[in-house]
C-alpha positions in Angstrom: 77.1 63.5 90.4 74.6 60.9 90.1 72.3 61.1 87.6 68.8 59.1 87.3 66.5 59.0 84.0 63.3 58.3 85.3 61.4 56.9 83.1 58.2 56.2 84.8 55.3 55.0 83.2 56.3 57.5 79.5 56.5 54.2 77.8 52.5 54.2 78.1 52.9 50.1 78.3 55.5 49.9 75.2 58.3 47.8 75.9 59.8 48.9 72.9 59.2 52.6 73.7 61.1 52.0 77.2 63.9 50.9 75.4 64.1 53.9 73.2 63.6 55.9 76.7 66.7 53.9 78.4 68.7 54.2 75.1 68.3 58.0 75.0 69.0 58.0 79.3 72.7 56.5 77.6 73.4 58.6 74.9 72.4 61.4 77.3 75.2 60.5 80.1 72.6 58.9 82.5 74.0 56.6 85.2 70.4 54.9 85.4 67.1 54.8 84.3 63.9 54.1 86.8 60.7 52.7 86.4 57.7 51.9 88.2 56.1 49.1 89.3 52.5 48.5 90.6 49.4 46.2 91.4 46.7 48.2 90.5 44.6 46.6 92.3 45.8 47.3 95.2 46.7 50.6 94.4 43.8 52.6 92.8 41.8 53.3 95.2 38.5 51.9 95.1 36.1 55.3 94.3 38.9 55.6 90.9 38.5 52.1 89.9 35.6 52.4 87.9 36.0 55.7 86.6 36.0 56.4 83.0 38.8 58.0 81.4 39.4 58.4 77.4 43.1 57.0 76.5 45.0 56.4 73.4 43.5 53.0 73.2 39.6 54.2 73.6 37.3 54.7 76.5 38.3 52.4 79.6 37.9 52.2 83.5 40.9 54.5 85.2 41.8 50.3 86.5 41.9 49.1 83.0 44.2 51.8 82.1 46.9 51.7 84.8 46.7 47.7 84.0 47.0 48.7 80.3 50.2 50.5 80.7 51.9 48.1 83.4 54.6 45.6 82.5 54.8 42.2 83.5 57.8 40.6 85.3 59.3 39.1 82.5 59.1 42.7 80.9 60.6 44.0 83.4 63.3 41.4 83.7 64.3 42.3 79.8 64.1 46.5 80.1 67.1 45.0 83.2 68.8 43.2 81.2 69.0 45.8 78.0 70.3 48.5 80.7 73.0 47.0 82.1 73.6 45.9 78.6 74.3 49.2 78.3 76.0 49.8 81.5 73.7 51.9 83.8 71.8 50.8 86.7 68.4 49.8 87.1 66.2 51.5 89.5 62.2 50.7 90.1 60.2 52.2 92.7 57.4 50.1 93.4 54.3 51.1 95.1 52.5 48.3 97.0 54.0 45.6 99.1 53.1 42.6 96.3 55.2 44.6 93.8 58.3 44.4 96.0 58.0 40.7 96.1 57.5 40.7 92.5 60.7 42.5 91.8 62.8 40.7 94.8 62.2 37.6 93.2 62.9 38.0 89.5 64.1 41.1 88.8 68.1 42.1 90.0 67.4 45.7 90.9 70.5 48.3 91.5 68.3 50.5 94.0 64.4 50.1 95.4 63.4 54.2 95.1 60.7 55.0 97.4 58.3 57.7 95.7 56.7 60.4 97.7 53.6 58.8 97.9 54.9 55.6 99.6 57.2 58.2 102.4 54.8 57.4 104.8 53.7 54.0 104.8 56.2 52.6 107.8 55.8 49.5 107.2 56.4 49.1 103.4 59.4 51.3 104.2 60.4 48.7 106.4 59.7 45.8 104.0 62.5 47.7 101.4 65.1 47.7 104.3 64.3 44.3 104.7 65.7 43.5 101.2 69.2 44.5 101.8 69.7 47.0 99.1 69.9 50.4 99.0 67.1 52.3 98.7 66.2 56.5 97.5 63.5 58.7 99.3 61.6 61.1 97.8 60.1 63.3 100.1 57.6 65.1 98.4 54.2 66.5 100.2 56.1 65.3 103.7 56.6 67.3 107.1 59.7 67.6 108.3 58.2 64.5 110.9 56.9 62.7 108.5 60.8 62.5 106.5 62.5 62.1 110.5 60.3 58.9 110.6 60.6 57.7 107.1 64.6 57.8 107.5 64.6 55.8 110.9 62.4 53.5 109.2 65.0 52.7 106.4 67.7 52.9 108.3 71.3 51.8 106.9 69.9 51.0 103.5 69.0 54.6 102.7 71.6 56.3 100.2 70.2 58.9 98.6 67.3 61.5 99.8 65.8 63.7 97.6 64.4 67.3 98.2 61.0 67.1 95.7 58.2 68.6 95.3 55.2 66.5 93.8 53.4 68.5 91.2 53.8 68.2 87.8 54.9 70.7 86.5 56.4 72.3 89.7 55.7 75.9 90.2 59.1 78.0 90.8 57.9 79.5 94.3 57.5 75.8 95.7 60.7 74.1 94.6 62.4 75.0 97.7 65.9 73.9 96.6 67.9 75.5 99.7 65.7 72.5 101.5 68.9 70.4 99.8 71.1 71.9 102.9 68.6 71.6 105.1 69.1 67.7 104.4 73.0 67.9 104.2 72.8 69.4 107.6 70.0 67.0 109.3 71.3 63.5 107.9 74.9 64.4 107.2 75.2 60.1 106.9 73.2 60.4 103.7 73.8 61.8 100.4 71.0 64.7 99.8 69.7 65.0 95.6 67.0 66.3 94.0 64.4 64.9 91.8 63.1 68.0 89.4 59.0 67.3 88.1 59.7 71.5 87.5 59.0 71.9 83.3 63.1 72.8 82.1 66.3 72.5 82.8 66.8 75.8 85.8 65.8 73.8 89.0 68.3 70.9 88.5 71.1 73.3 87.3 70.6 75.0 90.8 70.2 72.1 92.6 73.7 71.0 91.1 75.0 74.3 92.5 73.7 74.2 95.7 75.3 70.9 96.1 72.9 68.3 95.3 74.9 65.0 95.1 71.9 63.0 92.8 69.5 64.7 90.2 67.0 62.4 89.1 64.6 63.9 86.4 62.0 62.7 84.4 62.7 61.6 80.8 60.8 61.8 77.5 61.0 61.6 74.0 58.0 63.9 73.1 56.5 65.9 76.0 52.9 65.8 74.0 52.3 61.9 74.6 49.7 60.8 76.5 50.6 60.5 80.1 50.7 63.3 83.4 53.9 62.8 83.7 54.9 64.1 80.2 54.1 67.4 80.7 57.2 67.7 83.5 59.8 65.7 81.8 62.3 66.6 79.6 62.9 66.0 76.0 66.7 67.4 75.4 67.9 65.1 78.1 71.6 65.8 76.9 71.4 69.2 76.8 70.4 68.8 80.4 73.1 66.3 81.5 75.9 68.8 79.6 74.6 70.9 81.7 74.9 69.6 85.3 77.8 68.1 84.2 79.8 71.6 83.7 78.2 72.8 86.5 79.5 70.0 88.4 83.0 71.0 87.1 82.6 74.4 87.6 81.5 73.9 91.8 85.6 72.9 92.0 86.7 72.2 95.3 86.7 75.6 96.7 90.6 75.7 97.9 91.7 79.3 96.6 94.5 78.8 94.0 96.2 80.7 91.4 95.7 79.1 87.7 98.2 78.6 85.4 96.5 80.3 82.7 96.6 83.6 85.0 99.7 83.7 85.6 100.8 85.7 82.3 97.5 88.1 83.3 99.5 88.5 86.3 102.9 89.0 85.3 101.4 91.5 83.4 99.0 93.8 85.1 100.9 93.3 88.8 103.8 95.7 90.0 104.6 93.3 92.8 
């Protein structure tokens, strides 16, 4: 089982609060940690730009803000080099085409992730394969056309792909986790996950159970921080890891055997 942190934008612009987010992601058994990484300006859309939002830093346009809580390169280039300080990999999904070259050039990523969002834009899809790394899909709010399309378009480079549903918090009657078969049985080339925005640790237990290959969940230090991503991330990030990880041991290999420690149970209750 492969297990991502994603930290997201929870650091609320805080280098030093990432590094507490990727240092909990270690202690908590985490393989990697993910982040974000945008242009606002070419992301916001234009009738958002301008809008006013109240923040932990005052009154500001909903531009100001996402520019108020976004790292620079050389940021991002140390949160890299403190996590594989650490020995995980480093993961960012970024979400406009300048941002890829941003990372491509300076930053040594492990994976590009392609958020739900981003699923169907072709030709940013195509700009990741392009890189020569591997890349994760999310597939949140996508038709089952829409995901056919997005896989051709990353071709070879795509690893993992992720059953997801992209509210926050996920309601229990639209996580859909058998969809994790349904993408072990259409792309039997790639390894099918899930990344969890439901609020506690059931859906990626049962993912784990129904065979998911890669959980990647959101990860926070205090769930009442500023930020929409907080209230669907999770706070006893071991608890949850322990978790998948026994799960993970308790899946076997589903050969039918008799243990050793039923054989005096055996010797015991069987006449023959």
């Amino acid at each position: 089982m492969y297990i991502i942190a994603e930290i997201g934008i929870n650091h609320n612009g805080s280098e030093n609060h990432a590094k507490k987010l990727i240092k909990q992601a270690y202690k908590s058994g985490c393989h990697a940690v993910k982040f974000q990484k945008r242009n606002p300006d070419l992301c916001v859309p234009e009738n958002q730009k301008n809008k006013i939002r109240d923040t932990p830093w005052g009154e500001m346009t909903y531009l100001e803000y996402k520019w108020k809580i976004e790292f620079s390169v050389e940021q991002y280039q140390n949160l890299r080099d403190y996590t594989k300080m650490l020995g995980m990999d480093f993961i960012v999904s970024c979400w406009d085409e300048q941002s890829v070259d941003d990372i491509e050039l300076n930053v040594e990523v492990d994976y590009h992730k392609v958020a739900s969002a981003l699923a169907t834009d072709i030709s940013f899809l195509k700009k990741l394969a392009a890189t020569g790394k591997l890349t994760i899909l999310s597939t949140g709010m996508c038709t089952p056309e829409q995901v056919d399309a997005a896989v051709i378009a990353l071709g070879d480079s795509l690893k993992y792909i992720f059953a997801c549903t992209s509210t926050y918090p996920s309601a229990v009657d639209e996580l859909n986790l058998k969809y994790i078969h349904t993408l072990k049985d259409t792309y039997p080339h790639i390894k099918a996950g899930f990344s969890n925005h439901y609020s506690g640790f059931d859906a990626s237990i049962a993912a784990t159970a129904l065979g998911s290959e890669c959980i990647e969940f959101h990860i926070t230090d205090d769930r009442t921080q500023f930020g929409t991503d907080q209230s669907a991330s999770i706070e006893n990030s071991e608890g949850l890891v322990d978790g998948i990880n026994i799960v993970t041991r308790m899946l076997g290999d589903g050969v039918k055997r008799v243990y050793d420690s039923e054989i005096p149970i055996m010797k015991k209750l069987r006449n023959n």
